[in-house]
N, C-alpha and C positions, 0 to 999 in steps of 0.2 A: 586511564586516558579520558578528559573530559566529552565524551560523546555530547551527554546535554546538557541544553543549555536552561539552566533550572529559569530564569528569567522570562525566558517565553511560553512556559508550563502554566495554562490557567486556562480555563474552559472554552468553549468557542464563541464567538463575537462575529453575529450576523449569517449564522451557519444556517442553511436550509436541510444539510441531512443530516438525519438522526444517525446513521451510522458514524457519523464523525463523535459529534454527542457519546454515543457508546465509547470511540476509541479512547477519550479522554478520559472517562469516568477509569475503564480500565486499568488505562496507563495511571493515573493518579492514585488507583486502590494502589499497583505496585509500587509507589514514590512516599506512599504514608509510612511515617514510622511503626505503624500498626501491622502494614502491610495490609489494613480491612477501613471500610469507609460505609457508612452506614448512612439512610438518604438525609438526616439532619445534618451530617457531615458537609455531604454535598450542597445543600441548601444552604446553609450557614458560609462557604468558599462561595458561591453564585453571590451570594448578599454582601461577602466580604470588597469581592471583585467590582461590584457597585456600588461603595459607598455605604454599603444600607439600606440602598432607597428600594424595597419588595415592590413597588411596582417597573421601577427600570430592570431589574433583575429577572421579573416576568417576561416583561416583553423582548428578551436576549433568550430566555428558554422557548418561548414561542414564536419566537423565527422559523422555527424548524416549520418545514413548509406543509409536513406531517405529524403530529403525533403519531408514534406508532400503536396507542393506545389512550386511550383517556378514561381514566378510571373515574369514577364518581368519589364525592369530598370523602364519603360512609370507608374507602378504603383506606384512606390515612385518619381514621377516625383516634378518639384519644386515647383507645385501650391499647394502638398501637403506639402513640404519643402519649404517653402520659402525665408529662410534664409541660406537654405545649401549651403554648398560650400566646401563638401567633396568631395576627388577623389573617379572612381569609385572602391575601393576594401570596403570603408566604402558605397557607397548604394548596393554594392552585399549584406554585412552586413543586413540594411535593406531589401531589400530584404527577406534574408531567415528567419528574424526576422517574417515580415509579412506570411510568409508561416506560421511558427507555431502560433500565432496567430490566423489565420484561422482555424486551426486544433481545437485549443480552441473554436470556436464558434459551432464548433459540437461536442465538451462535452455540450455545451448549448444545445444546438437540442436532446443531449440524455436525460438528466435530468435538464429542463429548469425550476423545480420548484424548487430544488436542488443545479442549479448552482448561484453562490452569485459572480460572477462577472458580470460588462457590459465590452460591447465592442461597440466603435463607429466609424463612417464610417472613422475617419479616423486612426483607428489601436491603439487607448487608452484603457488601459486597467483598469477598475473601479473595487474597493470593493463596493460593495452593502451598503446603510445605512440604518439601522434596517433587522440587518438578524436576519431570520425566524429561527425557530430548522431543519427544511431542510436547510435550507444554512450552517447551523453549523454542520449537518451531514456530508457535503460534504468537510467541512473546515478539521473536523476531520480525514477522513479518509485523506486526503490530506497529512497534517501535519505528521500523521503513516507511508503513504508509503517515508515519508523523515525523514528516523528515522538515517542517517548519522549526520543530524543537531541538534540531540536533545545531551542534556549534558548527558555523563557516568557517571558522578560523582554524587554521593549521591542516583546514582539507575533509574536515570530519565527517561534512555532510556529505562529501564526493565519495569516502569509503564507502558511506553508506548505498550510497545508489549505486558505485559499481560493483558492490558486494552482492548486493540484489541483481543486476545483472547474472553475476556470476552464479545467484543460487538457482537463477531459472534456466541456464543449462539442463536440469536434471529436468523437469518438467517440461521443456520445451523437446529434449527428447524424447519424448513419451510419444510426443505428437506427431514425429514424421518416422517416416519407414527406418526398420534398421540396420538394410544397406545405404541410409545416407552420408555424403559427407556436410560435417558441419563443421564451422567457420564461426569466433568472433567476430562482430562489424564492429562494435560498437567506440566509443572514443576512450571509453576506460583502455582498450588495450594502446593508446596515442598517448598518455598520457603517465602525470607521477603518482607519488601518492599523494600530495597536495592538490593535482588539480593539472597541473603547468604542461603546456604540451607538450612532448617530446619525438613524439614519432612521427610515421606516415601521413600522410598530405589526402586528403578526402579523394583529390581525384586519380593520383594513383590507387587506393584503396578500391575506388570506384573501376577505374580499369581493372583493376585483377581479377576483379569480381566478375565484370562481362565474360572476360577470356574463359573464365570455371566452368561459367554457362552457356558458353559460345554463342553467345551475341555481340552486336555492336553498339558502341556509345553512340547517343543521338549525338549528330553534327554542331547542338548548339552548345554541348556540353564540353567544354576547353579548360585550359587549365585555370585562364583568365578566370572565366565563369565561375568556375567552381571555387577560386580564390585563393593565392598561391601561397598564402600562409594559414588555408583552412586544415585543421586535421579533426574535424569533427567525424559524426558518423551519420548525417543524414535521417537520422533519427529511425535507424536501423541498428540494435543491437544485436542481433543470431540471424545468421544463414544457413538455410540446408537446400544442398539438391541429391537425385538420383542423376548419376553419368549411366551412359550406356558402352556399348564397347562402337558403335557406329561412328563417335563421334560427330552425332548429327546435333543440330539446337532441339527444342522444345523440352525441358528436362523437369521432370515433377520438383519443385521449386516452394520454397518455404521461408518466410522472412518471421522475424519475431523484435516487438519493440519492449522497452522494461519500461515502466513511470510509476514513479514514487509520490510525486506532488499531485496536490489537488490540482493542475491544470491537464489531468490524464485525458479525460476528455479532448480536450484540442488536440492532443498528439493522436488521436487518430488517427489522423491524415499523414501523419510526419513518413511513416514507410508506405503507403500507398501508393498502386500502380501510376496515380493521377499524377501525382508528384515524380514518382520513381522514374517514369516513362521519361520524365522531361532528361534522364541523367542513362538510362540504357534503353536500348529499344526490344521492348518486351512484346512477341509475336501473340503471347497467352498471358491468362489471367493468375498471380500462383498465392499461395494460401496465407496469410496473414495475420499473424498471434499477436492479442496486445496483453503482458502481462502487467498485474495491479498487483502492491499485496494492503488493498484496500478492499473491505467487503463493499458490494454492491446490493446489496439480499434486503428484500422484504421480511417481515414477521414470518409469511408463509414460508420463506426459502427463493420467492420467487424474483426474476429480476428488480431491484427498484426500480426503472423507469425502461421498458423497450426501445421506445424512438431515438435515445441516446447509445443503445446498440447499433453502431453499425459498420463498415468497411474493416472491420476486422474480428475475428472471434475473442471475446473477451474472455481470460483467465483470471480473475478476482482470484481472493485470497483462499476462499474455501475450496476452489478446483484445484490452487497450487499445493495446497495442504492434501488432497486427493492424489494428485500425480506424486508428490513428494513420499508419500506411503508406499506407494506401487514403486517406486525407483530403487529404494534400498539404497538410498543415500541421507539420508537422516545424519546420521553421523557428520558426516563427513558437510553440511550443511550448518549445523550448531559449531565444532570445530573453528569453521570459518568465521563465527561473530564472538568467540571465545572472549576475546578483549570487551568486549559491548558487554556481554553477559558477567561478566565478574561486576563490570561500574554500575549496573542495574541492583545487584545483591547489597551495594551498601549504599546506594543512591538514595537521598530523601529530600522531601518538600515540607515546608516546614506549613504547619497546620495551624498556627494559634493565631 
């Protein structure tokens, strides 16, 4: 089944973070007929995708609003080139090529049982042969946070994101107690496998949901409002609460959103009390997961950017790969992208 769309495959164009930079280099080692990409490789696709022109092709890698590193010219010197004989705006290129690179060898250092590339001293980039279901877990979440590449037509990219859904289940129960009960919100379960709605209406959805937690719907909240041919999901995928047997309200209470796309950031807000409030009347405050399976990580490990933390506790990719170990559903995780994972094994991008 054509998951991608080989057309949209090509580096990134006005990206400020280098983790994106990384996912692509990655996903493109996997797409070479080599299956291995070496940084002249790279350099040579950057120059292809612009004409030629080594200074436009510069200033596309230097967008990045960081280098994660910047090596001096002495690292791409010619004994590791020995045949170059570019000016220097193509080994600046190199250059910042080898920064991200590096950066990639510390998603290794985070989850090196996980990560299904190698890397060798001198800056080639290798597919692993015979990956593990850890490596395939790491492929997969990969492949989701580049869900611009995957095909709209026939629903492809909707698998994709309610697949991802579906796999943070396992992770998301990690997170609340394990006498909760939990509840799909999200609109995957409203829908086909194309996309097309078919089910439950948001504000019935939203009613039943009150009634679990014995609260009331705020009064502006109508069917009108809500939109009588809405069956979205408010931008709430997983619910969990703890019942008591009193059947009183206040009930430890757990919301979890999934995002695939680069506009994760903005969906922070989408299950938020700010927003929520206006659709149930919420007495307390209750906990708030936003799962990515995009890294966010610094060189060090450390957040990329804090201030952009916030109304909700972020799960990036390398916590969901953490939780996803502790669950003991590995299995049963790969399984569910089995179709994906076969079209990746003979999938190629053509290089010349």
């Amino acid at each position: 089944m054509p998951y991608l769309d080989i057309s949209k495959i090509e580096l990134p164009k006005q990206e400020t973070d280098y983790n994106v930079w990384a996912d692509y280099i990655e996903l493109l080692t996997m797409l070479h007929p080599d299956r291995k990409l070496s940084v002249e490789a790279i350099k040579d696709r950057l120059l292809d995708e612009n004409d030629d022109d080594a200074k436009k092709a510069l200033r596309q890698i230097n967008a990045m609003g960081k280098i994660v590193i910047t090596p001096s010219i002495d690292r791409i010197a010619d004994d590791q080139f020995e045949d170059d004989t570019d000016p220097e705006d193509e080994q600046r290129i190199k250059t910042a090529i080898i920064g991200i690179i590096d950066y990639m060898k510390c998603r290794k250092t985070i989850a090196s049982n996980y990560y299904p590339f190698e890397i060798d001293n001198k800056y080639s980039v290798s597919l692993k042969g015979g990956l593990t279901d850890k490596n395939k877990i790491y492929i997969i979440l990969l492949i989701s946070s580049l869900i611009r590449v995957i095909t709209r037509e026939g629903g492809f990219s909707y698998r994709i994101t309610h697949r991802f859904e579906s796999l943070c289940e396992h992770p998301f129960g990690l997170l609340i107690p394990t006498i909760s009960k939990k509840e799909f919100f999200g609109a995957g379960g409203s829908t086909n496998e194309t996309g097309q709605p078919t089910g439950q209406l948001f504000f019935d959805k939203v009613s039943a949901l009150s009634k679990s937690l014995r609260l009331h719907l705020h009064p502006d909240f109508t069917q009108n409002a809500a939109g009588v041919h809405n069956v979205g999901d408010g931008g709430l995928d997983w619910v969990a609460w703890v019942s008591f047997a009193d059947n009183l309200h206040m009930l430890p209470t757990y919301f979890a959103q999934c995002a695939c796309g680069n506009d994760w950031e903005d969906k922070l807000f989408d299950a938020n009390k700010s927003k929520w409030g206006q659709f149930i009347l919420f007495g307390y405050d209750y906990q708030l997961f936003h799962f990515i399976p995009k890294s966010f990580r610094e060189l060090d490990n450390k957040w990329l950017n804090n201030i952009k933390l916030h109304s909700a506790v972020l799960i990036d990719r390398f916590r969901i790969i953490e939780l996803l170990e502790k669950s003991d559903k590995e299995n049963d995780v790969v399984a569910l992208y089995e179709d994906l994972l076969t079209e990746l094994e003979t999938a190629k991008v053509d290089f010349n």
